[in-house]
ZATIZA-460620 format. One line per field, with one value per residue (C-alpha): residue number from 1; y, z, x. Coordinates in steps of 0.05 Angstrom, whole numbers, plus 5000, padded with zeros to 4 digits. Example, Ala and Ser with C-alpha at 12.3 -4.5 7.8 and 13.67 -1.06 7.14 Angstrom:
2
seq: c(1;2)
north: c(4910;4979)
up: c(5156;5143)
east: c(5246;5273)
***
This chain:
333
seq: c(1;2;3;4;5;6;7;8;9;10;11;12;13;14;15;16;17;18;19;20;21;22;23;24;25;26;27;28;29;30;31;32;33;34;35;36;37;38;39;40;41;42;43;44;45;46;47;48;49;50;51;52;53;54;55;56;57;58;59;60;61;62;63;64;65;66;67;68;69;70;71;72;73;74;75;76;77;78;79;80;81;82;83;84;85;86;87;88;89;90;91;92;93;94;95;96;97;98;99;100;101;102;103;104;105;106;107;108;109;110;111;112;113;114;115;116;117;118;119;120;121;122;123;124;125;126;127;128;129;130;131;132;133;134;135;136;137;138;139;140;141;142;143;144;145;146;147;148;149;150;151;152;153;154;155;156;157;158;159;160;161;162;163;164;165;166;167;168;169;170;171;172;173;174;175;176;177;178;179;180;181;182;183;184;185;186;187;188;189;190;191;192;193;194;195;196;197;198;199;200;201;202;203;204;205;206;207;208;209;210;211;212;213;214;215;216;217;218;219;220;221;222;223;224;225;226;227;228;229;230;231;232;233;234;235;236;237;238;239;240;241;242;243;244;245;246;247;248;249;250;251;252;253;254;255;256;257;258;259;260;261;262;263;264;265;266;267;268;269;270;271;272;273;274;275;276;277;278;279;280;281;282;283;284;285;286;287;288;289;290;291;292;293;294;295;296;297;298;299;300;301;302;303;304;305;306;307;308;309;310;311;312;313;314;315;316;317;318;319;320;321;322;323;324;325;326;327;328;329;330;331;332;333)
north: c(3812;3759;3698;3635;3601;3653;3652;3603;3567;3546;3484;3467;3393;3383;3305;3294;3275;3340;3363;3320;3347;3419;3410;3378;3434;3496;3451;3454;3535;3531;3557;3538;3494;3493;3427;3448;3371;3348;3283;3308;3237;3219;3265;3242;3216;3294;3297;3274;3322;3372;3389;3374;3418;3447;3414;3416;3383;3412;3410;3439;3426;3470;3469;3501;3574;3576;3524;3550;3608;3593;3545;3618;3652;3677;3655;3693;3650;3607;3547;3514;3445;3417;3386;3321;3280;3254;3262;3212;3226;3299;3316;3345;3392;3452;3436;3434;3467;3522;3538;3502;3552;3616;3596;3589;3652;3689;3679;3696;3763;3769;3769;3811;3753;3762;3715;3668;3600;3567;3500;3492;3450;3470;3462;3505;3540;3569;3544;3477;3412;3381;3396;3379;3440;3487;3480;3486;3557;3578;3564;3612;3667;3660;3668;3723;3758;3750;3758;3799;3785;3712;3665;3608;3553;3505;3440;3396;3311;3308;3246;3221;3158;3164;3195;3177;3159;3119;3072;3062;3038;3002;2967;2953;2929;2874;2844;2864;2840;2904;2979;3036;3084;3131;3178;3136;3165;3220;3278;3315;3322;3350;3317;3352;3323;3334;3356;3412;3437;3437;3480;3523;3528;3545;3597;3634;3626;3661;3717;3700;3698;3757;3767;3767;3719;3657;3601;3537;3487;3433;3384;3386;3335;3330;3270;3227;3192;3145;3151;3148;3086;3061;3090;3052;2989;2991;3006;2950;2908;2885;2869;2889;2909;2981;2979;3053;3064;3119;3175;3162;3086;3113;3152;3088;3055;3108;3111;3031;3044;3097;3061;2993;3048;3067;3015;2983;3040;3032;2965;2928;2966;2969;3045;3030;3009;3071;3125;3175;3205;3266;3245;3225;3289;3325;3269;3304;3360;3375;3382;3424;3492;3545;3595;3655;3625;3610;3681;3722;3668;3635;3569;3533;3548;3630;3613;3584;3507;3461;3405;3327;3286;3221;3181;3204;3185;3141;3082;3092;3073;3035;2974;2938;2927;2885;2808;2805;2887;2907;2853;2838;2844;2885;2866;2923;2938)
up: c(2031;2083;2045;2065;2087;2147;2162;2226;2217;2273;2269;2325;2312;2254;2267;2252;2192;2157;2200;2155;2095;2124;2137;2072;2039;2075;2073;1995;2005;2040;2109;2171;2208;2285;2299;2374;2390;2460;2445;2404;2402;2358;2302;2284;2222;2193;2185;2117;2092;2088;2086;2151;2193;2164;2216;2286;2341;2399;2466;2477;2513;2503;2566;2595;2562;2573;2526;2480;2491;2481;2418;2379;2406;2347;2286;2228;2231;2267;2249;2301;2268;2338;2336;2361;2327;2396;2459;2510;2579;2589;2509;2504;2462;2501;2533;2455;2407;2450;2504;2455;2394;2450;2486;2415;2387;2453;2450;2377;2405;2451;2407;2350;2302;2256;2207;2229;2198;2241;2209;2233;2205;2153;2194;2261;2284;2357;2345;2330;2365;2356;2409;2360;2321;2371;2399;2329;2332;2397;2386;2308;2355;2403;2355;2324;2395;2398;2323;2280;2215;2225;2172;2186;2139;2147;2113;2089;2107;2088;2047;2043;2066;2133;2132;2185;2130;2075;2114;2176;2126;2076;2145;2165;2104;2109;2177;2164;2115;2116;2121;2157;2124;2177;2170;2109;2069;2046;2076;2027;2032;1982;2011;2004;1989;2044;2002;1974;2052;2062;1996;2026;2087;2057;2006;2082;2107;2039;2049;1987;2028;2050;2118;2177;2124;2134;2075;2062;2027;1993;1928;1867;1880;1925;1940;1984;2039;2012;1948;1984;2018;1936;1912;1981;1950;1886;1903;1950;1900;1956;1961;2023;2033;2054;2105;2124;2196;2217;2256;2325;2313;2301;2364;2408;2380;2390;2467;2464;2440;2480;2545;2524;2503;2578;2626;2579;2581;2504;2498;2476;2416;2352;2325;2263;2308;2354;2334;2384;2393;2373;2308;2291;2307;2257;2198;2206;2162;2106;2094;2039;2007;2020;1964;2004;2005;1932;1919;1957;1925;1991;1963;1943;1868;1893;1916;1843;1875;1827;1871;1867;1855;1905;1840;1835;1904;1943;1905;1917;1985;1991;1957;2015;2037;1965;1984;1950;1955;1901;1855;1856;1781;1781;1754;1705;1689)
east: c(9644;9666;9681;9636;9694;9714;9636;9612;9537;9509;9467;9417;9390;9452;9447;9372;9337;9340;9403;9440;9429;9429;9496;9513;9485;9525;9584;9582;9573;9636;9608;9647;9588;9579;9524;9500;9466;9462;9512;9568;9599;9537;9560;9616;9581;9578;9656;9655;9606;9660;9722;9777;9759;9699;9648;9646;9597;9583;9552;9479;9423;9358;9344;9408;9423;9482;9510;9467;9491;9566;9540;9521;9575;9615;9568;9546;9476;9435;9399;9340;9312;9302;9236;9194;9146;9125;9132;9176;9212;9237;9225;9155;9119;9129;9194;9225;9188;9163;9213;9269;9262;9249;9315;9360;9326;9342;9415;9418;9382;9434;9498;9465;9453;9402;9407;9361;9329;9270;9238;9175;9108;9057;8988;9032;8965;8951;8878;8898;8869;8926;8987;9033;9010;8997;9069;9091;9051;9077;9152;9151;9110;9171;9215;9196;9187;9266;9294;9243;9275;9277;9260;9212;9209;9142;9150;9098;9118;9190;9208;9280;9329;9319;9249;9192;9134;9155;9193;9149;9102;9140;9170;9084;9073;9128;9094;9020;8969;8940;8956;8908;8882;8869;8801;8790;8852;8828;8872;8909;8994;9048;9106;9171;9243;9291;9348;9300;9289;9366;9371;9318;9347;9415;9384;9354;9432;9463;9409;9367;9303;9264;9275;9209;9182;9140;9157;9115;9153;9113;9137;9101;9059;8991;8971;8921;8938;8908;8944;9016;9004;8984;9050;9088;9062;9078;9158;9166;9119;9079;9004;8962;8896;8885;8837;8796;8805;8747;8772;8738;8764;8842;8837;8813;8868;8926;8905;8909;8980;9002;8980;9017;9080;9074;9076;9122;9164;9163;9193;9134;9116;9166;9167;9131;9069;9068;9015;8987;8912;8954;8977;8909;8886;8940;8916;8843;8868;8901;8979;8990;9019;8965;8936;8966;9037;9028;9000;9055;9111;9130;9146;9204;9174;9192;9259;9269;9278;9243;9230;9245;9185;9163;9173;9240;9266;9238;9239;9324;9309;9251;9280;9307;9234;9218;9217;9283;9313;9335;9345;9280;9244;9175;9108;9111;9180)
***
C-alpha cells in the first residue's frame, strides 16, 4: 500500500470555510495536499497546517479546463467544495455549482481518478423553488454523470470560527434591537460542526466510505430557527427582541435588499444585512438529516463520527461579540 505521504490530494475550494479544515484534516493523515483556488497568493495561510512542503496552492479557475485539468493531474483524489451562498458578478449558481462540479469531475474522469469527494447541501433537490437548491441538484447529477463511484457529502448549516450563521447574527445583534425570525422561526436545522465535515471528508479520501454513495451530515442536535437565534443570545449575553418576519414579508424585504446591493454595486449594505428572495425561499423548509439517510446509515453517526455539539463550540468564538468579549461575566455562570 502507497503510504499517505507519497499520495497527492487535490483540494478544489482548500481556502474556504470548510477548505480549511479539509486541509487540516488530510494534513494530519499525512497526504501530500494540492489546494486548486483561483488566487494562490491568498493561501498562504494553509502552510502551517502541515508539514514544509506538505501543502501546495495552485492556480484554477472553474471556468477554464485546462488548469483544472493540470490541478488533478497526478493525484490519488479529488476534492470539489467550491460553492456560493449567493450570487455576485461572474459567480452564479449555474456557472459554479453546476458547470463548476461537471468541469472538476470531468477531469478526474479523464486521468482515471476515482476517488472522489463532492460537498454539496442537504435540501439539493431538482424540484426545488429555491435556485440555490436546484443548482445544488444539478451539479451531484453532473457529477455522478462523470465519476460513478463518487462520494457526495450534503451538509446541514455548518457552524464553526469563520462560519456564515452564528456570526452574521451575533454581529446583527450588536447594531440591532431586534433579530428576524424569518417564516416565524419555525424551520427545523441540525447544524453540523465543520471539523466533523473535514473528518468526513477525510474518512471518503482514506476510502472508509462506500463509494456512489450519497451522505447527509447533520450534528446531534435539531433545533428551531427560532431556537438558534435563543442560543446566539445567550453566548454573547445580549438582549433583543426576536421579531417573526412572515414569509411573503421576508421576500419583500430581500428584493428591497438586493436592489439597494445592486445599484450600489454592494457597497451600501454590510454582509450581515444582505439576504436574498432566494434564501428566504431555502428557510421555507426544513434542514435536517432525513429518515432514509438515518435508515441506510448515511450519517456521520455511520461513519462512527460522534459529532460536536453547538454548546460545545460556538460559544469559543462568539465571545468577541459580548459588550466586553470574553472577560465579560454571565448572568448565569
Amino acid at each position: 500500500m502507497i503510504p499517505a505521504s507519497e499520495q497527492v490530494v487535490t483540494v478544489f475550494g482548500g481556502s474556504g470555510f470548510i477548505g480549511r479544515h479539509v486541509v487540516r484534516a488530510l494534513a494530519k493523515r499525512g497526504y501530500r495536499i494540492r489546494v486548486a483556488v483561483r488566487r494562490p497568493d491568498l493561501a498562504n495561510f494553509l502552510q502551517p497546517l502541515g508539514n514544509v512542503g506538505q501543502i501546495h496552492a495552485v492556480q484554477a479557475n472553474l471556468r477554464y479546463p485546462a488548469s483544472v485539468d493540470h490541478a488533478v493531474k497526478g493525484s490519488v483524489a479529488v476534492i470539489n467544495l467550491v460553492g456560493i451562498l449567493t450570487e455576485s458578478g461572474r459567480q452564479r449558481f449555474n456557472a459554479v455549482q453546476v458547470n463548476g462540479a461537471k468541469a472538476v469531475a470531468e477531469a478526474a474522469k479523464r486521468h482515471g481518478i476515482s476517488r472522489f469527494v463532492h460537498v454539496s447541501a442537504i435540501g439539493a433537490d431538482a424540484a426545488s423553488p429555491s435556485i440555490y437548491a436546484r443548482t445544488k441538484a444539478a451539479g451531484e447529477a453532473a457529477v455522478r454523470a462523470a465519476v460513478s463511484e463518487a462520494i457526495i457529502l450534503r451538509p446541514s448549516i455548518v457552524f464553526g470560527p469563520e462560519d456564515d450563521f452564528f456570526n452574521r447574527f451575533a454581529a446583527l445583534a450588536r447594531v440591532m434591537p431586534f433579530l428576524p425570525l424569518i417564516g416565524g422561526g419555525n424551520t427545523k436545522f441540525q447544524p453540523v460542526f465543520v471539523g466533523d465535515v473535514a473528518e468526513a471528508v477525510a474518512k471518503a479520501v482514506d476510502g472508509a466510505l462506500k463509494p456512489g454513495a450519497t451522505y447527509e451530515l447533520g450534528g446531534p442536535e435539531i433545533k428551531t430557527f427560532r431556537e438558534l437565534m435563543e442560543i446566539t443570545l445567550k453566548v454573547i449575553n445580549r438582549k433583543r427582541l426576536l421579531l417573526p418576519l412572515p414569509f411573503p414579508l421576508a421576500r419583500l424585504q430581500a428584493g428591497l435588499f438586493e436592489t439597494i446591493d445592486t445599484v450600489t454595486f454592494g457597497l451600501a449594505l454590510p454582509s450581515a444585512l444582505r439576504l436574498t428572495r432566494d434564501q428566504v425561499t431555502l428557510l421555507a423548509r426544513d434542514n435536517i438529516v432525513s429518515e432514509e439517510a438515518k435508515r441506510q446509515g448515511l450519517t456521520l453517526e455511520g461513519m462512527g463520527i460522534e459529532g460536536e455539539t453547538i454548546e460545545a463550540i460556538v460559544p469559543s468564538y462568539l465571545y468577541r461579540f459580548r459588550k466586553a468579549g470574553q472577560f465579560e461575566k454571565m448572568a448565569d455562570a
